[in-house]
C-alpha positions as CSV (number, residue, x, y, z in Angstrom):
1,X,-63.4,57.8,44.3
2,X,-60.5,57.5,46.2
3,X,-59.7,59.7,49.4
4,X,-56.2,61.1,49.3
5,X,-54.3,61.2,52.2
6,X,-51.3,59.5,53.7
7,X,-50.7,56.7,56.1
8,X,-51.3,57.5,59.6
9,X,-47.7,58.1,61.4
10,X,-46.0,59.3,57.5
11,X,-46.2,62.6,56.1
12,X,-45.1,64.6,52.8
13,X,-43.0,67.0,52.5
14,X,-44.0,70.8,50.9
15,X,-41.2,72.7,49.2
16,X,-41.4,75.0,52.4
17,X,-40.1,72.0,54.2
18,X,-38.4,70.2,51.6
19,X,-35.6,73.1,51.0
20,X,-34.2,73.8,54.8
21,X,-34.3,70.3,55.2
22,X,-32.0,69.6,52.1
23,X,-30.2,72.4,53.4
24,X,-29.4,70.9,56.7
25,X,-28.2,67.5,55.2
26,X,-26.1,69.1,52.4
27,X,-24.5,70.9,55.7
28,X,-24.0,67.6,57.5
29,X,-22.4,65.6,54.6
30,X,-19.9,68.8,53.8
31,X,-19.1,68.5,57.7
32,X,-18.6,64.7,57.4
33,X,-16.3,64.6,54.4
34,X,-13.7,67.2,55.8
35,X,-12.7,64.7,58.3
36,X,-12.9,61.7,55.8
37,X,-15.7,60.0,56.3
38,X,-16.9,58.3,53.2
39,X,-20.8,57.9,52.5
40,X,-22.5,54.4,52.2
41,X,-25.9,53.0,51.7
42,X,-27.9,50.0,52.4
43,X,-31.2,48.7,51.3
44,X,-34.3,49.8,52.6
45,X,-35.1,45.8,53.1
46,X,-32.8,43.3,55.3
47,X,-33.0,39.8,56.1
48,X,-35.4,39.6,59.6
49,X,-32.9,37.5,61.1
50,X,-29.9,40.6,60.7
51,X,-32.8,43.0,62.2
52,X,-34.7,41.0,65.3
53,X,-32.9,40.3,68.5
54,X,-30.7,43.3,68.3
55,X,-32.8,46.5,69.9
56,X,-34.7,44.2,72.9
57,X,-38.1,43.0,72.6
58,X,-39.7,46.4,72.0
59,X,-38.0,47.3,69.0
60,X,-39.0,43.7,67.5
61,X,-42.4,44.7,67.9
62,X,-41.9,48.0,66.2
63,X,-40.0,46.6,63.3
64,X,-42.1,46.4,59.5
65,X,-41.8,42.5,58.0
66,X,-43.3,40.3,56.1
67,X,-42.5,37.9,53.4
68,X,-41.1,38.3,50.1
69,X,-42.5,37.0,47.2
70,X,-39.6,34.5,47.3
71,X,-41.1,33.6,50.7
72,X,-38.5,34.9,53.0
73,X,-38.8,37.0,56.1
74,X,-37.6,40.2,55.7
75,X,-37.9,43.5,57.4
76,X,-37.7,47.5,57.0
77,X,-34.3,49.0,58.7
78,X,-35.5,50.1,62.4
79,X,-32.4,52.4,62.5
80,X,-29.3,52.7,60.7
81,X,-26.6,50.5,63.3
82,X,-27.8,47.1,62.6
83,X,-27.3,47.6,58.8
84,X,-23.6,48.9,59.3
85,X,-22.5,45.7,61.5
86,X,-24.1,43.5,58.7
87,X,-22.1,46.2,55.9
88,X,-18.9,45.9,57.8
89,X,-18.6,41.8,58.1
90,X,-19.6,41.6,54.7
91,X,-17.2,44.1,53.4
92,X,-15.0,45.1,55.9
93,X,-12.1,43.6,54.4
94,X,-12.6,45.0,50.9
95,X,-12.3,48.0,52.3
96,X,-9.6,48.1,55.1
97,X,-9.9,49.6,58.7
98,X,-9.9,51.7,60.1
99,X,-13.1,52.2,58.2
100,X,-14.9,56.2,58.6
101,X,-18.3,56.3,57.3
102,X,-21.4,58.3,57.1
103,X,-24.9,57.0,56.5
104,X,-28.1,59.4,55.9
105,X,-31.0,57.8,55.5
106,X,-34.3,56.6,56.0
107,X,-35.5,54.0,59.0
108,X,-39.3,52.9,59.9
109,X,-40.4,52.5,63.6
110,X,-44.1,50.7,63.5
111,X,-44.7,52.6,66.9
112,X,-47.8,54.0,68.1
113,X,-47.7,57.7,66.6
114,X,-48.0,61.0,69.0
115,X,-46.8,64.4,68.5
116,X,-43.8,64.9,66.9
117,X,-42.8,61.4,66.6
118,X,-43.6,59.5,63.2
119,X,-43.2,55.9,61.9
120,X,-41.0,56.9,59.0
121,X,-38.0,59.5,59.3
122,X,-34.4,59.9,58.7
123,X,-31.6,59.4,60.7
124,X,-27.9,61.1,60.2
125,X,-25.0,58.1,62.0
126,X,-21.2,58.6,61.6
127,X,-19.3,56.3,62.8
128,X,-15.2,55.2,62.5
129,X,-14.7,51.3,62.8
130,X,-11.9,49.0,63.4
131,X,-9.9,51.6,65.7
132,X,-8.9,51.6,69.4
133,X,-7.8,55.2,69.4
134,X,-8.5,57.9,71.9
135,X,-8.1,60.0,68.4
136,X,-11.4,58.7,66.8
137,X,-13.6,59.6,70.0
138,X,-11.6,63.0,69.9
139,X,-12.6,63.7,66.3
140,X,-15.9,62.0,66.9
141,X,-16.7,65.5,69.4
142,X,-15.3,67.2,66.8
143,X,-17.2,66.5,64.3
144,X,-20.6,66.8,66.4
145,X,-18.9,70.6,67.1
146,X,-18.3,72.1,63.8
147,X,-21.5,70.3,62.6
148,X,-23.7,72.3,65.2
149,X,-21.5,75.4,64.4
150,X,-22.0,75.1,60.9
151,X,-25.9,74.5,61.4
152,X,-25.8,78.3,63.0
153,X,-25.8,77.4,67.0
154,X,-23.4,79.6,68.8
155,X,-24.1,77.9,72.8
156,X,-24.7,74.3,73.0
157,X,-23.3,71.3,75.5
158,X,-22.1,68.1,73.9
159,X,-21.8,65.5,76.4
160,X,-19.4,62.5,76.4
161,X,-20.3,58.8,77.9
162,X,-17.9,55.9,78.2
163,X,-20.0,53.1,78.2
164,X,-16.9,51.0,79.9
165,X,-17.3,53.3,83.0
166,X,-20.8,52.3,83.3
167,X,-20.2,48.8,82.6
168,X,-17.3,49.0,85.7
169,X,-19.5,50.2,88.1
170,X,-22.7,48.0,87.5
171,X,-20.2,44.5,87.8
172,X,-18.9,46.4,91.0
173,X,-22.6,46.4,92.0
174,X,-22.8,42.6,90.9
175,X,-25.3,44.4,87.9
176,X,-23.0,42.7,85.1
177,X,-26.2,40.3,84.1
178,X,-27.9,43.2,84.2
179,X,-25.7,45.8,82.0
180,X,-28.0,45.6,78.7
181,X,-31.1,46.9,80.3
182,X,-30.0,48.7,83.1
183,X,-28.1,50.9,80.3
184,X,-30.9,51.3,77.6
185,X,-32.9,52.3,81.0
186,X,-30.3,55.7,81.3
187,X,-30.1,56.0,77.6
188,X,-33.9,56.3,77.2
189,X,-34.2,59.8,80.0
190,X,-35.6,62.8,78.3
191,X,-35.6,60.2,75.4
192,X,-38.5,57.8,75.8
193,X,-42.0,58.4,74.5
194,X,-43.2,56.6,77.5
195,X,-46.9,57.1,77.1
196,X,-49.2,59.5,75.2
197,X,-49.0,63.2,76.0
198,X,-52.0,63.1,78.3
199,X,-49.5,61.1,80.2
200,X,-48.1,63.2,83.3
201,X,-47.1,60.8,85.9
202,X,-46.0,62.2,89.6
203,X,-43.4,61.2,92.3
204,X,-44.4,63.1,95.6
205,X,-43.2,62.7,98.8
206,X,-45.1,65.5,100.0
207,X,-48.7,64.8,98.8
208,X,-51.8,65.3,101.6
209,X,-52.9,62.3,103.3
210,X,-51.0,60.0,100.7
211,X,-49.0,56.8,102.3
212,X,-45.3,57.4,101.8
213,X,-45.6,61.3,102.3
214,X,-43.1,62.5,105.4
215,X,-41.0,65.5,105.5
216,X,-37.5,63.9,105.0
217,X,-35.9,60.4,103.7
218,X,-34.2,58.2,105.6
219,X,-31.1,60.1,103.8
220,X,-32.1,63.2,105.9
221,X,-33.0,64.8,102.3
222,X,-35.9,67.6,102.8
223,X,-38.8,65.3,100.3
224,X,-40.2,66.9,96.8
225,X,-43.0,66.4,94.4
226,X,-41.3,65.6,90.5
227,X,-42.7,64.7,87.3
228,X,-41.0,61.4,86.2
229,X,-43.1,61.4,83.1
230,X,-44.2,64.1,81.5
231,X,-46.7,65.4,78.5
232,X,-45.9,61.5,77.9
233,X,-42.2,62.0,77.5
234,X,-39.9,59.7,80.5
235,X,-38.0,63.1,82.2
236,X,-37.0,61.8,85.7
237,X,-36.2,58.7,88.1
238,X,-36.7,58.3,91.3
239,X,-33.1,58.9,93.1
240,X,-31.6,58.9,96.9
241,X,-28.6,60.5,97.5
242,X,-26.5,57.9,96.5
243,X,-28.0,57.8,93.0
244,X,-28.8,61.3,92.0
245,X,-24.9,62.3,90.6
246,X,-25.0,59.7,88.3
247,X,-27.8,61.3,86.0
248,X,-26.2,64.6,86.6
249,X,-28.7,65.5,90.0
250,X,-27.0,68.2,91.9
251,X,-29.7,66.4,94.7
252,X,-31.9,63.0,95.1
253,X,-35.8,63.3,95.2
254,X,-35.8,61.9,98.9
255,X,-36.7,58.6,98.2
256,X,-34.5,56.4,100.6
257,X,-36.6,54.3,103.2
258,X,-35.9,51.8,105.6
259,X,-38.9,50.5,107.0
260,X,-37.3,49.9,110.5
261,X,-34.6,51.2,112.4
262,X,-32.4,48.0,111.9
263,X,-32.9,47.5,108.3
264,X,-31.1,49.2,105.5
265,X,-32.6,52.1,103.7
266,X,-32.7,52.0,100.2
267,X,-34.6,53.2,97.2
268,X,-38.5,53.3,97.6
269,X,-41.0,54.3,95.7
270,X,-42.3,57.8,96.1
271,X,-46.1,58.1,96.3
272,X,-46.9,58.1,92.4
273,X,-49.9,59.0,90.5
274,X,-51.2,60.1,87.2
275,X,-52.1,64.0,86.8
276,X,-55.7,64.7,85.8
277,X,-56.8,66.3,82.4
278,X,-56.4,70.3,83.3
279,X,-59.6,70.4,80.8
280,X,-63.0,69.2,82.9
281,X,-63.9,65.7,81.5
282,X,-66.3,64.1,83.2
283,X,-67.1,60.4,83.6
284,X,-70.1,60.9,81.1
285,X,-67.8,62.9,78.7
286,X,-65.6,59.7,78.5
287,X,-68.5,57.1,78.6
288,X,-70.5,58.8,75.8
289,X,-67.7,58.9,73.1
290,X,-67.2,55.0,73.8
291,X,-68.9,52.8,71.5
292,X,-67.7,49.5,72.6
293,X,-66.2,49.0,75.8
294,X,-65.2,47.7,79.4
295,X,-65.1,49.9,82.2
296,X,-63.2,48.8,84.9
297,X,-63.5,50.3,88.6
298,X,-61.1,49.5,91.3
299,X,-58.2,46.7,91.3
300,X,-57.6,43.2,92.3
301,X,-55.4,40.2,91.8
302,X,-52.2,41.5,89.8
303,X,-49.4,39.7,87.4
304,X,-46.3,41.3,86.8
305,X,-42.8,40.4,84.8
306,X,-39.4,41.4,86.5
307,X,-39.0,44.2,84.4
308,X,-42.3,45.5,84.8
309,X,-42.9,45.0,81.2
310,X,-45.6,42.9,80.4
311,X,-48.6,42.7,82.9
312,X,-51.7,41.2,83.7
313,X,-54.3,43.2,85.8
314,X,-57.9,42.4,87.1
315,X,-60.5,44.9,88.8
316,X,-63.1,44.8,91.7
317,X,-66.2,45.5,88.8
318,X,-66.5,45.3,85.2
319,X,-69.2,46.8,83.2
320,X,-69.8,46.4,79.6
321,X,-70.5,49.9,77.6
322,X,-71.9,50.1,74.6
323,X,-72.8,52.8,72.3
324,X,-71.8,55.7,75.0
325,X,-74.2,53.8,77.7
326,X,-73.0,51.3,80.9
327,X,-75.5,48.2,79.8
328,X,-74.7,45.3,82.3
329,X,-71.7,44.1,84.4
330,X,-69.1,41.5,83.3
331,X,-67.8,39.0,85.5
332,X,-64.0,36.5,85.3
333,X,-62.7,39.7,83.3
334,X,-59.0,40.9,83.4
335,X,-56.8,42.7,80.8
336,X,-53.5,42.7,79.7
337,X,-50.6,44.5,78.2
338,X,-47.1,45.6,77.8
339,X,-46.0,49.1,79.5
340,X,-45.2,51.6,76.9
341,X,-48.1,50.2,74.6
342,X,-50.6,50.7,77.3
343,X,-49.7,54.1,78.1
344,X,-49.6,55.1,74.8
345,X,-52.8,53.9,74.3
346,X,-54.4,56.2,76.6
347,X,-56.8,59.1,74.1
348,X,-58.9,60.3,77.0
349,X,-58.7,61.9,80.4
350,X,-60.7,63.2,83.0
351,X,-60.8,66.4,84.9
352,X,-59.8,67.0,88.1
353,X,-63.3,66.5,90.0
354,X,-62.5,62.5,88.4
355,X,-59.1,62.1,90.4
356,X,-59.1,59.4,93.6
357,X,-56.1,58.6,95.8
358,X,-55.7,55.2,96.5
359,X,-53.1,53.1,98.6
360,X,-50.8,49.5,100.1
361,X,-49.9,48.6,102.9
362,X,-47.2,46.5,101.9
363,X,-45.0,47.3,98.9
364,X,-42.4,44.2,99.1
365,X,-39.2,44.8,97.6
366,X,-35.6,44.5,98.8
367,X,-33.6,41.4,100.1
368,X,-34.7,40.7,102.7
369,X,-37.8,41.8,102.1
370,X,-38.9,45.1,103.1
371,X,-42.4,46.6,103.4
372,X,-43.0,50.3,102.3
373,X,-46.6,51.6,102.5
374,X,-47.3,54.4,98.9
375,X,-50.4,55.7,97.6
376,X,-51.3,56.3,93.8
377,X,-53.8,58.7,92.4
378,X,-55.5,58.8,89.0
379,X,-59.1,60.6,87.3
380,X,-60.8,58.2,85.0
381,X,-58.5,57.2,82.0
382,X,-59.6,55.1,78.3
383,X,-57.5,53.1,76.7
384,X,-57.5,51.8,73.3
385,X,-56.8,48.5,72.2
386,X,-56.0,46.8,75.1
387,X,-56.8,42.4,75.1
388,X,-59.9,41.9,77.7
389,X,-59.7,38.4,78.7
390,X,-61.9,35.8,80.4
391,X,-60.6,34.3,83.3
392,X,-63.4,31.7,83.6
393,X,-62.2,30.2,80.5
């Protein structure tokens, strides 16, 4: 008999649902075509090669592909963009510029699912190509007003960014290499899912008998304790005083350091650690509901990419647990991982009486190097997943 149910990260729709949601895109398009905008479509399908390359190296992982049964590569639309620059050099001159369009849709994300967030939902893009004209980013606000107006909000903010601004300051900074990531880095605050909502993560200045705690920065800013991640969601950086008006900070976090008086203070990290579970989850409570598993106490030797993206860890002891018992220890062990995947991974977390406060000496960063001593405190975590190697071999 089979069981029926739908795909883990998809979900129907009851007529409960259905109707408002009709509702609010029979609203949107009515908004769209007073202005002029025109509605399009794409296929659900694209050539991989349109698709990869175009959203970094973590939307390439996300995106759905396989091949056809004419034995090409092909792959789900990850979001509606990437389909309109293919639409517009195809048929761009067909239809003249400049060219307004709408696009409601559907897109597929194969991302790990939490709350809230699904592999499969639609996106609403309008967008006016082939134009220079102050008057298309004017009507572009205007649109995004009377849409939110019509959708029955009365009080809302819509906030404006000028990507050549940005772009202005970072080659001021001698950031222009840099631009791509450093601005999909601002885009993703309060955006991110950066790990799963057990996922709290702390910057504090101020915590007891931690390694970077002091009472002021080398700013002369009074130091805090901030979430920078929280319930899994990215919500903060790290800022000195320099930094904090550029995500709209009326002040920094305190986290400007020199580590001597003749060197130049800069941003450091915070002490940072992950919050325990608020419920009381023990060691056993974790062990016990792991069938197959390594548990890994302490750390060791360390590999890390310059974005602090993919990683390579080892441990002081690893022990082999099986069927909710620790049976034997492991030896030339290490795992590995990218960022967002490992944190997302994370399904269980102990209690409060499981948290431990560790710490360096010697954080090296800046040029020339500077040293800055910081602490990080965790409870026992598990992860799913995540590729155990052997070193030995």
């Amino acid at each position: 008999m089979i069981d029926p149910r739908t795909l883990k990260g998809f979900r129907d729709y009851l007529p409960e649902a259905a109707i408002p949601r009709e509702r609010l895109i029979e609203t949107a398009r009515r908004v769209y075509r007073s202005y002029g905008f025109s509605p399009i479509d794409t296929p659900a399908l694209e050539y991989l090669e349109i698709l990869t390359g175009k959203g970094g190296e973590e939307t390439d992982k996300q995106l759905y592909k396989f091949k056809d049964h004419g034995d090409r590569d092909v792959g789900m639309r990850f979001d509606l963009t990437v389909p309109l620059a293919r639409f517009a050099a195809q048929h761009l001159a067909e239809l003249g510029t400049p060219f307004k369009r709408y696009h409601i849709a559907t897109v597929w994300r194969g991302e790990n699912t939490q709350r809230g967030r699904y592999r499969e939902f639609m996106q609403c893009d309008f967008d006016t190509i082939g134009t220079r004209s102050v008057a298309a980013d004017i009507e572009t606000a205007l649109v995004i007003h009377d849409l939110f107006r019509a959708l029955g909000f009365e009080a809302f903010t819509i906030r404006i960014n000028n990507r050549m601004v940005l772009n202005g300051l970072l080659e001021r900074l001698g950031l222009r290499d840099k631009s791509a990531s450093l601005l999909r880095s601002l885009d993703k605050l309060g955006k991110f899912q950066f790990g799963s909502p057990l996922v709290t993560i702390v910057g504090d200045k101020t915590q007891d008998r931690a390694m970077a705690t002091c009472g002021y920065d080398d700013d002369g800013v009074k130091t805090t304790s901030f979430p920078i991640v929280k319930d899994g969601l990215f919500v903060d950086y790290q800022t000195t005083r320099d930094q904090a008006h550029l995500i709209g900070q009326k002040a920094s976090h305190g986290c400007s350091y020199a580590d001597n008086w003749s060197s130049v203070p800069f941003q450091r990290m915070p002490n940072v650690s992950l919050q325990p579970n608020d419920k009381a989850v023990s060691e056993q409570d974790i062990l016990s509901a792991t069938e197959d598993g390594v548990y890994v106490k302490g750390d060791s030797s360390y590999s890390i990419d310059h974005q602090r993206y993919n990683f390579q860890f080892s441990g002081q002891t690893f022990w082999e647990v099986k069927n909710g018992k620790i049976t034997t220890q492991l030896r030339d062990a290490a795992y590995q991982s990218n960022t967002p995947e490992f944190w997302k991974s994370l399904d269980m977390l102990g209690g409060k009486a499981t948290y431990a406060l560790g710490g360096a000496f010697s954080d090296g960063k800046g040029q020339p190097v500077q040293s800055n001593s910081v602490s990080h405190g965790c409870p026992i975590a598990r992860f799913t997943k995540v590729n155990i190697l052997n070193t030995a071999r």
